[in-house]
C-alpha positions as CSV (number, residue, x, y, z in Angstrom):
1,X,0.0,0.0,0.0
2,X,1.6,3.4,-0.9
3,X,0.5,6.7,1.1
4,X,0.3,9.9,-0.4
5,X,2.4,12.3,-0.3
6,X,2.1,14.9,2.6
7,X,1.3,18.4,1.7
8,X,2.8,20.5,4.4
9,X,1.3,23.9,5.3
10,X,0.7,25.5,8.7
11,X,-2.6,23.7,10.4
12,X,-4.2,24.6,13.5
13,X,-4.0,20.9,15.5
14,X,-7.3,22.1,17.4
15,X,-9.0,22.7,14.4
16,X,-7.8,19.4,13.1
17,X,-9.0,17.5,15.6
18,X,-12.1,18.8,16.0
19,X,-13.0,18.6,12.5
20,X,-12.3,14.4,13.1
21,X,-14.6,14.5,16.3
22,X,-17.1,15.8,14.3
23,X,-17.2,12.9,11.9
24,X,-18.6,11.2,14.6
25,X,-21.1,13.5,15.8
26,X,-24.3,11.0,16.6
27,X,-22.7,8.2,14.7
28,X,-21.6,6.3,17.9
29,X,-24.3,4.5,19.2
30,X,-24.1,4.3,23.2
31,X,-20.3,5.7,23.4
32,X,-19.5,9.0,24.8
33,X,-16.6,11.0,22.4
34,X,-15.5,13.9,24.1
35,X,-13.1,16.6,22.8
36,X,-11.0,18.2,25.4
37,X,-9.3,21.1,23.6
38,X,-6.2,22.5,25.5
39,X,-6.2,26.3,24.3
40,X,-4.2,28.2,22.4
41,X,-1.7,25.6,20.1
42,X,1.0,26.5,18.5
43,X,0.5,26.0,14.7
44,X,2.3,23.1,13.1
45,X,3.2,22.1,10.1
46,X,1.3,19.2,8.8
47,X,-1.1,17.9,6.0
48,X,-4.4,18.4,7.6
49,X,-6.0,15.9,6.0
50,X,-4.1,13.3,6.2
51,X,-3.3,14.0,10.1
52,X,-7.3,14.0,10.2
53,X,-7.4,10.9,8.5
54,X,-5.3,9.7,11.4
55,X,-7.1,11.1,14.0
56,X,-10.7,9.4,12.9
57,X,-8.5,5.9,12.1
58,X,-8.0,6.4,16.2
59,X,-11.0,7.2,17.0
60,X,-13.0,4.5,14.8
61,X,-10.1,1.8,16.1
62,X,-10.8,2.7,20.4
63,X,-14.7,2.8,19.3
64,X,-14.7,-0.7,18.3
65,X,-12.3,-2.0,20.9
66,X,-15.2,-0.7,23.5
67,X,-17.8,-2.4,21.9
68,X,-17.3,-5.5,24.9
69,X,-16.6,-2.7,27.4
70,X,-19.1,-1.3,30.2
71,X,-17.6,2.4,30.3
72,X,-17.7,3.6,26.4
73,X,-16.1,6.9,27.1
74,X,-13.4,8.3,24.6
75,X,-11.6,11.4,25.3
76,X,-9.7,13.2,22.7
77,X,-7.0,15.7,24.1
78,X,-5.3,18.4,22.9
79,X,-2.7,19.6,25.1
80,X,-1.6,22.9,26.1
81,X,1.0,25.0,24.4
């Protein structure tokens, strides 16, 4: 499998991973997805949509590994600069 090739610019990583959160919105049946944005980040550079891609891979990947589980809570965190 060949990935394609990343498209650097400057990205805001709150924005990006909000915008995979939202993917989700009301598609999780019975888990709890929470975004916990930590402020102000410093802008990196990145693809954005591939780093997105990532971020809902993650996301879809813990929701199915809770499917067994009897606390479905996932928390995505952006730190702090």
């Amino acid at each position: 499998m060949r990935f394609p090739a990343a498209k650097l610019a400057p990205a805001s990583a709150n924005t990006i991973v909000h915008e995979a959160v939202e993917v989700f919105s009301g598609r999780l049946d019975g888990i709890t997805l929470k975004n916990v944005a930590g402020g102000n980040l410093l802008t990196v550079r990145a693809d954005a949509g591939l780093l997105r891609s990532v971020i809902v891979n993650l996301i879809d990947n813990a929701a199915e590994a809770l499917e067994t589980c009897s606390l479905r809570e996932i928390t995505v965190i952006t730190p702090r600069a």
